[in-house]
N, C-alpha and C positions, 0 to 999 in steps of 0.2 A: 193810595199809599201802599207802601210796601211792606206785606205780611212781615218784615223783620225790624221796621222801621221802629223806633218808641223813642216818646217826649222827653225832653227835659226841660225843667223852667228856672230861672237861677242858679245858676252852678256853672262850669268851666270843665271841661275834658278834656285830656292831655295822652295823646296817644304815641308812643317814643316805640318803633320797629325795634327788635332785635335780630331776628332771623324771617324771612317769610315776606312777605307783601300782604296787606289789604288795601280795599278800593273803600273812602268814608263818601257817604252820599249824604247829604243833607236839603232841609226843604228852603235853606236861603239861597240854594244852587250850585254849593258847593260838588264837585266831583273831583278827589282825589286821589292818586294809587300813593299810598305810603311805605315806601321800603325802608331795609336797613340803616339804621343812620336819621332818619326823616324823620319827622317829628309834626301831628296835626293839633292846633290847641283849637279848640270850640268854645265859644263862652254862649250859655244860651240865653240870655237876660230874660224878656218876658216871655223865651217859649223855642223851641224848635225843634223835629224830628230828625231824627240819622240815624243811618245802619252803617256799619260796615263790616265786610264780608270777604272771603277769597274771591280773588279774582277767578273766573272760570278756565 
């Protein structure tokens, strides 16, 4: 797992760019860059890790 990584269990995350990019990883395989404009919705039901971070 990754040192930045942490769970959630029941709930929904809604991540809407405004300026900038990040990259959301997640442990159901997701790998996305989120820019301007973009929008990542997560629902975690019984459980699931993600980070997301500046892209390097």
């Amino acid at each position: 797992m990754d040192v930045d990584q942490h769970p959630h269990t029941g709930l929904s995350t809604l991540t809407f760019m405004l300026e900038g990019e990040i990259v959301h990883k997640d442990s159901m395989g997701s790998n996305q860059k989120i820019t301007p404009g973009s929008v990542n919705w997560m629902v975690a039901g019984k459980g699931v890790t993600h980070t997301e971070r500046t892209p390097q």
